[in-house]
BARO-705735 format. One record per residue (C-alpha): x, y, z; residue in one letter. Coordinates in pm, whole numbers, padded with zeros to 5 digits, always signed. Each point is the difference from the previous one (the first is absolute). Layout:
XYZA;...
END
This chain:
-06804-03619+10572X;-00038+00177+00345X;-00282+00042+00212X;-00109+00370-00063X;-00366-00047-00085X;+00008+00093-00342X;-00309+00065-00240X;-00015-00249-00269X;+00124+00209-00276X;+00116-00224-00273X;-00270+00001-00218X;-00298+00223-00020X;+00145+00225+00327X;-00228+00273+00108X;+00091+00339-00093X;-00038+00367+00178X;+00205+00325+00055X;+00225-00008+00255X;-00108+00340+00096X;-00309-00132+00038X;+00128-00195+00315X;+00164+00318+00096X;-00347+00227-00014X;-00142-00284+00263X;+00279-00007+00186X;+00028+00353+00071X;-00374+00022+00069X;+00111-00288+00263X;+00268+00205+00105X;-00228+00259+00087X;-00268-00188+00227X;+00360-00119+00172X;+00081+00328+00128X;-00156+00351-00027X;+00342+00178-00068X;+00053-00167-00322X;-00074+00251-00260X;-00003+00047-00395X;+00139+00208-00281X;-00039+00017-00349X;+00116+00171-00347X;-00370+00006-00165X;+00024-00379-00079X;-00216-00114+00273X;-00175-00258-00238X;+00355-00115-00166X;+00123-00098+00285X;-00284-00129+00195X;+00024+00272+00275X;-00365+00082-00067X;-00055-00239+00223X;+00131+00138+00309X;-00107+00344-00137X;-00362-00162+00019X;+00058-00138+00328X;+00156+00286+00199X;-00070+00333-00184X;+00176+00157+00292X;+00330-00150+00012X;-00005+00034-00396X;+00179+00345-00150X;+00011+00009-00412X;+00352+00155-00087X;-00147+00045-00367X;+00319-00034-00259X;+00243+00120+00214X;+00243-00275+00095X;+00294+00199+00161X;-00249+00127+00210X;-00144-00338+00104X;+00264-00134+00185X;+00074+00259+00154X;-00358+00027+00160X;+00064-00360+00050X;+00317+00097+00227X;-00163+00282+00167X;-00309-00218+00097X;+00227-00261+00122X;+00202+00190+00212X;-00296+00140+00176X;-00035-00377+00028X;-00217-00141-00235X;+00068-00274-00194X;-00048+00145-00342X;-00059-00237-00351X;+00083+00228-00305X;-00086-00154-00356X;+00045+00099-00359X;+00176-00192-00317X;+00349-00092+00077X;+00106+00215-00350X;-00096+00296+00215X;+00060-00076+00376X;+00293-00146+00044X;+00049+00171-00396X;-00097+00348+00030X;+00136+00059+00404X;+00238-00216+00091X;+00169+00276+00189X;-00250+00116+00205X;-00034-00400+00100X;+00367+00025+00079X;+00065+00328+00171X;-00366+00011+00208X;-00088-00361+00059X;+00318-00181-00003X;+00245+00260+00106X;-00241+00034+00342X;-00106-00375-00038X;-00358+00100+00053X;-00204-00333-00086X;-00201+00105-00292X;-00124-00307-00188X;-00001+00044-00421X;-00132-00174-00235X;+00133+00000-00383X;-00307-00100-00230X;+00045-00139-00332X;+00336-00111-00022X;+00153-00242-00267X;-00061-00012-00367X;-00347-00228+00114X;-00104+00382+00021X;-00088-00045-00339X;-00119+00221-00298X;+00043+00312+00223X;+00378-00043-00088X;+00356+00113+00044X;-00107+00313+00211X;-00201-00194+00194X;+00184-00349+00031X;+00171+00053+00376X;+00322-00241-00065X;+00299+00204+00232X;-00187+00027+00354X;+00165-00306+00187X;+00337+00164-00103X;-00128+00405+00111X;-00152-00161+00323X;+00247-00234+00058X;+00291+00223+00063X;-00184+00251+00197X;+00137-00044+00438X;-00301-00126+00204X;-00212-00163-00272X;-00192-00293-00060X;-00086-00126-00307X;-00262-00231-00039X;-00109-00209-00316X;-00315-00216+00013X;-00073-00297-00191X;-00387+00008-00022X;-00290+00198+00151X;-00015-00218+00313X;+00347+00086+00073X;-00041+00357-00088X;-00284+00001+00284X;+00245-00180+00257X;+00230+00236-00105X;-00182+00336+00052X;-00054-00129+00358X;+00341-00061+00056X;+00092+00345-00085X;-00255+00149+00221X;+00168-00129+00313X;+00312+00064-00133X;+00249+00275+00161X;+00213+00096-00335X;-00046+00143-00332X;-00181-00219-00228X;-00032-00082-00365X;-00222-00236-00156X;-00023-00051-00419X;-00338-00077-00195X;-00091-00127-00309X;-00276+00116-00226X;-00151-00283-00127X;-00149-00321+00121X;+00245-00294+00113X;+00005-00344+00083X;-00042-00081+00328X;+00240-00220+00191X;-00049+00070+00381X;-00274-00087+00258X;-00115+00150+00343X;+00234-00265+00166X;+00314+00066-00199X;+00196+00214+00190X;+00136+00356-00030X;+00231+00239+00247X;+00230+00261-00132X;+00331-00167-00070X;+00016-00369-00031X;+00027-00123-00377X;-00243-00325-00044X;+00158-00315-00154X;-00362-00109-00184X;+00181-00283-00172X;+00326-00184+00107X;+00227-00105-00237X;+00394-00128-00061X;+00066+00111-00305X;-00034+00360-00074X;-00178+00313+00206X;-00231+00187-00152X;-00033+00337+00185X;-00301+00199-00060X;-00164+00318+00151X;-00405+00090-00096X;-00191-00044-00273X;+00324-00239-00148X;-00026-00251+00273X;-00306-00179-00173X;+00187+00010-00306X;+00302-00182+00202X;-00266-00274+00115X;-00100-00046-00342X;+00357-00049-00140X;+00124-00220+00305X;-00286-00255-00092X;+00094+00020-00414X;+00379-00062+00124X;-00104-00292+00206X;-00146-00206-00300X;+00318+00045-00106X;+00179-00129+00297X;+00072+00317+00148X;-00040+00082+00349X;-00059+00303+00034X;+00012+00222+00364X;-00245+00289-00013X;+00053+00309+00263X;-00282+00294-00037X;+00154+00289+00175X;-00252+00236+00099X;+00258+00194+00173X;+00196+00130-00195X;+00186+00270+00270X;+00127-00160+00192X;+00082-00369-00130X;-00109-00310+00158X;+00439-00054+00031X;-00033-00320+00157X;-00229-00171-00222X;+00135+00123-00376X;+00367-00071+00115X;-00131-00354+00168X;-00128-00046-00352X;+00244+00095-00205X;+00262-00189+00185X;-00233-00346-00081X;-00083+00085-00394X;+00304+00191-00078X;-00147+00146-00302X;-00281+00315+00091X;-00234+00188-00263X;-00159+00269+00099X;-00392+00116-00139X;-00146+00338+00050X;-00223+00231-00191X;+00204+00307-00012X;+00369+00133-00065X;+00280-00279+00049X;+00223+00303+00061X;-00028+00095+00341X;-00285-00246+00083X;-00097-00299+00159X;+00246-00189-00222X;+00288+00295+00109X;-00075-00083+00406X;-00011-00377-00061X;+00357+00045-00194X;+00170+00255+00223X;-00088-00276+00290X;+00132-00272-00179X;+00295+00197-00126X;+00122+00072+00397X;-00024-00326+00147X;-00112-00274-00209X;+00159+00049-00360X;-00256-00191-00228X;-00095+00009-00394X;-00324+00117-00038X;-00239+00173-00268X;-00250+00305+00014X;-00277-00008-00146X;-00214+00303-00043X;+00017+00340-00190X;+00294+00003-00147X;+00147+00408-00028X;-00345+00088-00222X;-00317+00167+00049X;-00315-00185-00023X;-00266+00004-00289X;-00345+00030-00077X;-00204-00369+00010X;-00248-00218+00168X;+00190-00205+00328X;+00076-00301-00142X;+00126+00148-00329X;+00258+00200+00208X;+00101-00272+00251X;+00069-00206-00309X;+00161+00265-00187X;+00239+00127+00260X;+00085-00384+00092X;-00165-00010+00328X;-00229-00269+00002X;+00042-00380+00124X;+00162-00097-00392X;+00291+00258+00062X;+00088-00120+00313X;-00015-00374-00146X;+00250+00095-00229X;+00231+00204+00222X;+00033-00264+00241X;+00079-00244-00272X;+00228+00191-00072X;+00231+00093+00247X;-00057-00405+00154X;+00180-00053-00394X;+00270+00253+00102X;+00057-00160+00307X;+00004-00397-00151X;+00244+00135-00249X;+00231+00141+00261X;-00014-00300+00189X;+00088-00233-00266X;+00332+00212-00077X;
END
């Protein structure tokens, strides 16, 4: 294990929304520095901006359901230099107006700060249309971005500050539903360093979000079974933590790769595009694979779509089975 300060999340881990952590953090945020100001698509409550709304009626402006429009506020208020937040679900912003993210924020790298609600199938019974699972690969590709995954609610908080005093574009993804929490105050957070929470010789686990708690979980099964298991949570997911995933995949040799959205062009693409340039190394992706989500509780999904700590047991299994076959050729 490393020294990060990590909650004690094995068994009965507290659970909250990680935009719950982002709601405090922007209220935070706020008290910080009068030019931070807020934005929203008529989902105040959704995703916790109501509190800042509360807070600072005056630096709040309610869009209404009119994404497009919303970001492009959000670059207008930050080139008059502002440092705007701008929330709504992920299925509509970065969905519904991806180019008017890319052509007025990016394009003029104004530092507009968004935040994608209610991503991943843990969305729920609100289903397909609402189950956000291609953001990290529309946001990911966009020039002068930074996309940011938290793990819990505390990071979510440390993350929101971050992005306040940061001088780029900005994307942070939510979940909908409560989470385990794995973080503390003291465990730290800056925009782009990955976080090795567990060392390990044997095989690196790579995981971004709401998946690194389900990485934990598996690294612990696959050590009863003499498995040592590395675990990485990436929080940043543009740009990569280079040093410390190729550092780690040069020691395992063998990488899997856990996030809660499309394999395709996600977290699981960056970590293999890496890899594939200057450290050649079998790995596995573990996520959505090519399919829209479903309606279900959390759980029910996670398990369904092979997301959860028992999947990634089993992947790793298998590819350390690959690799003992190969070597006994």
């Amino acid at each position: 294990m490393t020294d990060y300060n990590l909650a004690d999340y094995s068994k009965k881990p507290i659970t909250e929304p990680n935009r719950k952590g982002f709601g405090l953090g922007l209220v935070e945020a706020g008290d910080q520095d009068v030019n931070v100001v807020a934005a929203c698509a008529d989902l105040t409550e959704s995703t916790q901006m109501y509190m800042f709304q509360e807070k600072y009626p005056d630096r709040f402006i309610e869009i209404g359901v009119a994404e497009q429009n919303l970001v492009t506020v959000g670059s207008g208020l930050a080139a008059a230099g502002k440092i705007p937040f701008v929330s709504s679900y992920a299925a509509f912003s970065p969905g519904r107006n991806w180019e008017q993210i890319r052509t007025t924020i990016c394009l003029n790298n104004q530092p507009v700060k968004i935040i994608g609600s209610h991503t991943g199938v843990s969305v729920g019974p609100d289903g397909a249309t609402h189950q956000m699972l291609e953001d990290i690969a529309l946001m990911r590709v966009l020039p002068n971005m930074i996309v940011l995954a938290p793990a819990d609610s505390v990071e979510a908080k440390k993350i929101t500050l971050a992005m306040a005093k940061n001088d780029r574009p900005n994307y942070m993804r939510l979940a909908r539903e409560a989470i385990p929490i794995i973080t503390t105050i003291e465990t730290p957070f800056e925009i782009g360093p990955a976080y090795i929470y567990r060392q390990g010789v044997d095989i690196s686990l790579m995981a971004t979000g709401t998946m690194t708690y389900q990485a934990l979980i598996a690294a612990e099964i696959l050590a009863k079974d003499g498995i040592n298991a590395e675990v990485i949570h990436v929080p940043t997911i543009k740009p990569l933590d280079r040093e410390t995933i190729l550092k780690s995949a040069q020691k395992t040799r063998l990488v899997i790769t856990v996030e809660e959205g499309q394999i395709i062009g996600g977290f699981g693409g960056a970590i293999a595009e890496l890899l594939a340039e200057e450290l050649p190394t079998p790995m596995r992706r573990i996520g959505m694979l090519d399919r829209f989500g479903e309606s279900g509780e959390m759980d029910e999904l996670i398990n369904f779509f092979g997301l959860d700590a028992k999947h990634i047991v089993l992947a790793a299994h298998n590819i350390l089975e690959i690799k003992k076959h190969k070597q006994l050729q």
